[in-house]
N, C-alpha and C positions, 0 to 999 in steps of 0.2 A: 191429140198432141202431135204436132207434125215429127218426122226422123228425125228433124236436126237439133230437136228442141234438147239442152244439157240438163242430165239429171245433177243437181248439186250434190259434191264431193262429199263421204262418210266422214261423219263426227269423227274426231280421235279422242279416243282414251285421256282423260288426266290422269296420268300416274301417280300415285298415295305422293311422291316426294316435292312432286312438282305441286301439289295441294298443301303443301307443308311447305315451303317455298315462298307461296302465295299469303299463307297465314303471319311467316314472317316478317315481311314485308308490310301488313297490314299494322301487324301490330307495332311496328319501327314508324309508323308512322303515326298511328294513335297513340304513342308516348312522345310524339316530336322529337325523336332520335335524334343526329346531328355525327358531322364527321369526327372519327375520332370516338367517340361513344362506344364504348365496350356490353356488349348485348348478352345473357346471362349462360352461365355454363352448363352446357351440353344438356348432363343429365336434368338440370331443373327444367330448362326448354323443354327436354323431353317431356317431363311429368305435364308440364303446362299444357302442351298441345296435345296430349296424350297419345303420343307414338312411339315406337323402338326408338333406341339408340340410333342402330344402324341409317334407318329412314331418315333419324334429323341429321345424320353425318352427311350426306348424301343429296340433302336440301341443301347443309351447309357448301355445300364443294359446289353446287349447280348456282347459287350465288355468287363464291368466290368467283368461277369460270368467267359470269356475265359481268363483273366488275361490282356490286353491287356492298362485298364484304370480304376483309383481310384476314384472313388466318394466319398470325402470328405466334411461332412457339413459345411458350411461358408466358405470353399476354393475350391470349384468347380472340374470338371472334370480335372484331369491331369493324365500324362502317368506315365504307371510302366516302369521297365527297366527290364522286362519278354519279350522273343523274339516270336517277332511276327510269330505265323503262316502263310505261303505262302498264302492260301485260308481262308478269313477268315470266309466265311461261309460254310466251311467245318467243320469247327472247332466251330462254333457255333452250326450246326447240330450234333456233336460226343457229345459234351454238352447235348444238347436236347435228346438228344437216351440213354446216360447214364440216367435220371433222375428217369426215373420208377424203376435200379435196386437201387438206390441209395434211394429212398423212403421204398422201399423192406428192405433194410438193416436196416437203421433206424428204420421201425416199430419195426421190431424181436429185433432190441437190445435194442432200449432206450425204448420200453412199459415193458420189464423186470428190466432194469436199477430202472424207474421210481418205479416199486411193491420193489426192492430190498431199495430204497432208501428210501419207508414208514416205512419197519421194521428196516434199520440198520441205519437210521441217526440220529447225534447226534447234541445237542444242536447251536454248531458249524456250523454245514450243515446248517443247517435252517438259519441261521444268512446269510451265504456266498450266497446260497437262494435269500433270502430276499434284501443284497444289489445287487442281480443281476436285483431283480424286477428294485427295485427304480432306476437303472442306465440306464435303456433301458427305463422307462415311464420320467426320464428325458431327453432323446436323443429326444425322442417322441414328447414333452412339446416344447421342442427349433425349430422343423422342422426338424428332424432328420429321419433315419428309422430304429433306436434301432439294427442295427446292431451287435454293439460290446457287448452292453448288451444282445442281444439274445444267441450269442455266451457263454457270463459267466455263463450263465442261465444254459444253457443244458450243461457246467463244471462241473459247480456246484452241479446238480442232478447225474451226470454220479459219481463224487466223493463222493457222500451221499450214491450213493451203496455198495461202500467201498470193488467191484470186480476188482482186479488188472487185471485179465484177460478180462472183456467187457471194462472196460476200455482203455486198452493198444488196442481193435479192434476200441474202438471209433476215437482212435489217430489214425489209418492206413487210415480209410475214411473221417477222419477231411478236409482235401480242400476238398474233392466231395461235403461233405455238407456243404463247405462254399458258394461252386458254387450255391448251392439249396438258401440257406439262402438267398444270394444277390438278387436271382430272386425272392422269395418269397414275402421279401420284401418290394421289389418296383413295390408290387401289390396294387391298388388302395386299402386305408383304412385296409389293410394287417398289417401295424405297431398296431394297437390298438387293432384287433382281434385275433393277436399272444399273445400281450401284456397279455390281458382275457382270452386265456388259460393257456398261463404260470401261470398265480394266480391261475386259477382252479388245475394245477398239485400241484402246494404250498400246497395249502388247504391241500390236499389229502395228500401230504407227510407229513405235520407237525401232521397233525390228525395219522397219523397211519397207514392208511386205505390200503393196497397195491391194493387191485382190483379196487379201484375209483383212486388211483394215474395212476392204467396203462391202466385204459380207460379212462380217460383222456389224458395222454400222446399220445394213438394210436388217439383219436378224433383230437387231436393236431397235429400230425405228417401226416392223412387227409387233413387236413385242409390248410398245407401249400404246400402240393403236386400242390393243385390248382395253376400252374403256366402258363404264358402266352403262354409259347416255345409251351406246349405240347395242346393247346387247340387250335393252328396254329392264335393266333389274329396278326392282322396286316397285 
C-alpha cells in the first residue's frame, strides 16, 4: 500500500435514540402517516418499540429539531408536511455538528443586541419584553416548554436594539436557532432556568445597564448550548 494511500474514516456509533428515531419514521411510513396525523402517546410508543421513556423523549425532540414532527402541548406529537430526509440520522447528525457554529453566532450578535437594547429601548420594548416574559412562564405554568414565548423574547430584545441590520442577520439564522431552541428546551428543568435568565437580561435592559444586559445575555446563550445532541446522552 503506498503512503498516501487513505485509510477510510471509523464507523460512528448509532446511538439507542437515533435507532429509535429511525424505527419511527419507519413505522410513519408503513402506516402511510400524512401531515397532521397524531402519532400515538409517549408511553404506548414506548411499550411498542420497547425502550425508556426517556430514550423516546429524546428520539422525539431529534425529529422535532430536523423538522420531521411537532410537538404540541395538550395535542401531542404529530407530523409536519416537511419532507423527510432519506437517512434520518444523517440528518439528525448535520443537526448536531451545526450547533456549536450556531451557538457561535448567537453569542456575537445577540450579547451586542442585548448592550444595544439597554441604551436604545423604549418604553414600548420593555412592555413587548415583559409580555414575552409572562407568555413563556405561562406556557411553563400549564406543562409547556415556553417555546413560543422564548422565541418572542429574544424578538422582542433583538427589536429593542432598534439595529435593522443585526436584526435583518437575526432573521437569516432564525430556524438554526429555532433547531437550538427546541433542543434546548426539552432539557430536563431547562424551561425555568431559561425562564430566570430571560428576567435577569430584562432587569438589565429596563435598568439601563448595557454591560450586565450582555453578560447576561452571553451567561444565557451558555447556558442553553447545554444541549443533549452534543454531550452524546443516550
Amino acid at each position: 500500500m503506498s503512503e498516501s494511500a487513505r485509510f477510510p474514516r471509523p464507523l460512528q456509533r448509532t446511538r439507542l435514540y437515533e435507532q429509535v428515531a429511525e424505527q419511527i419514521t419507519a413505522w410513519i411510513s408503513e402506516n402511510d402517516l400524512k401531515a397532521g396525523d397524531r402519532l400515538p402517546p409517549e408511553r404506548q410508543l414506548a411499550t411498542s418499540l420497547g425502550v425508556s421513556r426517556a430514550t423516546l423523549s429524546q428520539a422525539l425532540v431529534a425529529l422535532e429539531v430536523i423538522g420531521v414532527v411537532a410537538v404540541r402541548h395538550g395535542d401531542g406529537t404529530v407530523l409536519t408536511d416537511k419532507p423527510r430526509a432519506e437517512r434520518i440520522t444523517d440528518a439528525i447528525r448535520a443537526h448536531a455538528e451545526r450547533i456549536p457554529d450556531v451557538i457561535e453566532a448567537r453569542d456575537a450578535l445577540e450579547t451586542k443586541i442585548a448592550a444595544l437594547a439597554a441604551q436604545r429601548r423604549t418604553q414600548q420594548d420593555l412592555e413587548r419584553i415583559a409580555a414575552a416574559l409572562k407568555a413563556m412562564e405561562r406556557d411553563i405554568e400549564a406543562g409547556g416548554r415556553g417555546v413560543q414565548g422564548d422565541e418572542l423574547f429574544h424578538r422582542a430584545v433583538t427589536e429593542a436594539a432598534h439595529s435593522p441590520l443585526l436584526e435583518q442577520m437575526m432573521t437569516e439564522i432564525s430556524e438554526l436557532i429555532r433547531e437550538t431552541r427546541i433542543e434546548s428546551l426539552s432539557q430536563p428543568d431547562r424551561p425555568r432556568s431559561s425562564l430566570a435568565g430571560h428576567q435577569k437580561i430584562a432587569d438589565a435592559i429596563s435598568a439601563g445597564d448595557a454591560e450586565a444586559a450582555a453578560a447576561a445575555m452571553h451567561g444565557h446563550v451558555m447556558l442553553v448550548s447545554d444541549v443533549a445532541l452534543l454531550r452524546g446522552d443516550a
